[in-house]
C-alpha positions in Angstrom: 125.7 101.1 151.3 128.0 104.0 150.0 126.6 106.4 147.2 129.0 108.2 145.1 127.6 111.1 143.3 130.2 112.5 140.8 130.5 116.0 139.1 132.5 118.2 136.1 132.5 116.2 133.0 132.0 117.6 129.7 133.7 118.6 126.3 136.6 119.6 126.6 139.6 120.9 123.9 142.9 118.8 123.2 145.4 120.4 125.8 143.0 122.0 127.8 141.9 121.3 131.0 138.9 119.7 133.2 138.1 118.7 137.0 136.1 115.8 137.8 134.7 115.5 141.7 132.6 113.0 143.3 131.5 113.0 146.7 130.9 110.1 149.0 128.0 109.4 151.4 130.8 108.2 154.2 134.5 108.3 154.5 136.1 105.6 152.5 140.2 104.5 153.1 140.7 104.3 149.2 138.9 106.4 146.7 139.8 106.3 142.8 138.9 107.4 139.2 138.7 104.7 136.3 137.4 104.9 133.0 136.5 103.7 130.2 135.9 103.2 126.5 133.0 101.5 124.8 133.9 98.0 123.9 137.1 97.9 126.5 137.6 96.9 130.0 137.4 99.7 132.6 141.3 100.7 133.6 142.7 102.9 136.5 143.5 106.5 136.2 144.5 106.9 140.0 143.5 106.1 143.3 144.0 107.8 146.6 144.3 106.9 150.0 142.5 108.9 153.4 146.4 109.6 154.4 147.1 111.1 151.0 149.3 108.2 149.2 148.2 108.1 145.5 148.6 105.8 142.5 148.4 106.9 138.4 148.5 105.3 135.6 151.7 105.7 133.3 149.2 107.4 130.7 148.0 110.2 133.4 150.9 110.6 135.0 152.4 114.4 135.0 149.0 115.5 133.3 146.3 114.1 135.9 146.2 115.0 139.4 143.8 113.3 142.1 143.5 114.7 145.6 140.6 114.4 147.9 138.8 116.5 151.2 137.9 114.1 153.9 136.4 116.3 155.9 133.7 117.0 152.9 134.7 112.9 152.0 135.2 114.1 148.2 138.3 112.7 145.7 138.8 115.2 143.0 140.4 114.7 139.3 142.2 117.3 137.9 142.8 116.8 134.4 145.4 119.0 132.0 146.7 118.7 129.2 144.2 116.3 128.0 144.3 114.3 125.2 141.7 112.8 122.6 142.6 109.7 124.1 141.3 110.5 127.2 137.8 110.7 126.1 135.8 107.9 128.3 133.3 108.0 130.9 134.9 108.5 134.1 133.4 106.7 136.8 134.5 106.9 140.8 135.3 103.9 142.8 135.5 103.5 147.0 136.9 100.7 147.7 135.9 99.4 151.1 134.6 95.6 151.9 133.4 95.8 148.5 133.5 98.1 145.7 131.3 100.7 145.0 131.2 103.1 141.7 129.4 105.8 140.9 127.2 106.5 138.1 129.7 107.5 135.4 130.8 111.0 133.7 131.1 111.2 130.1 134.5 113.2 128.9 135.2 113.7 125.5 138.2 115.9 124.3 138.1 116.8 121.0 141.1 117.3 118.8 
């Protein structure tokens, strides 16, 4: 059983700027960030592999950055720029022989 435990959402102004983290109970190959929108499906924002190799969505991309500490087993979301699109609950995701999310982290940004 892995337990994620995330951190750092909140309100947040249109172009400013907010970090997400969520820290694993174990080391897990791929870690990622989704989100999503009452009444929607949950879609990617990125994912990131133990040897660093990432993945974004087109809407993230240049403005969102994920990274992650393996030694402390923690994937970090750093958000700029952020839009009021980008309001959602984040939720982090380890994906190992099945996937496991974490509790969810509401962000709105207000415009």
């Amino acid at each position: 059983q892995v337990q994620l435990v995330e951190s750092g959402g909140g309100l947040v102004q249109a172009g400013g700027s907010l970090t997400l983290s969520c820290a694993a109970s174990t080391s897990i190959f791929t870690m990622g960030w989704y989100r999503q929108v009452s009444g929607k499906q949950r879609e990617l924002v990125a994912t990131i592999t133990s040897s660093g190799s990432t993945n974004y969505a087109d809407s993230v991309k240049g403005r969102f950055t994920i990274s992650r500490d393996n030694a402390k087993n923690t994937v970090y979301l750093q958000m700029n720029s952020v839009k009021p699109e980008d309001t959602a609950v984040y939720y982090c995701n380890a994906a190992a022989i099945r996937n496991y999310w974490g509790q969810g982290t509401q962000v709105t940004v207000s415009s």
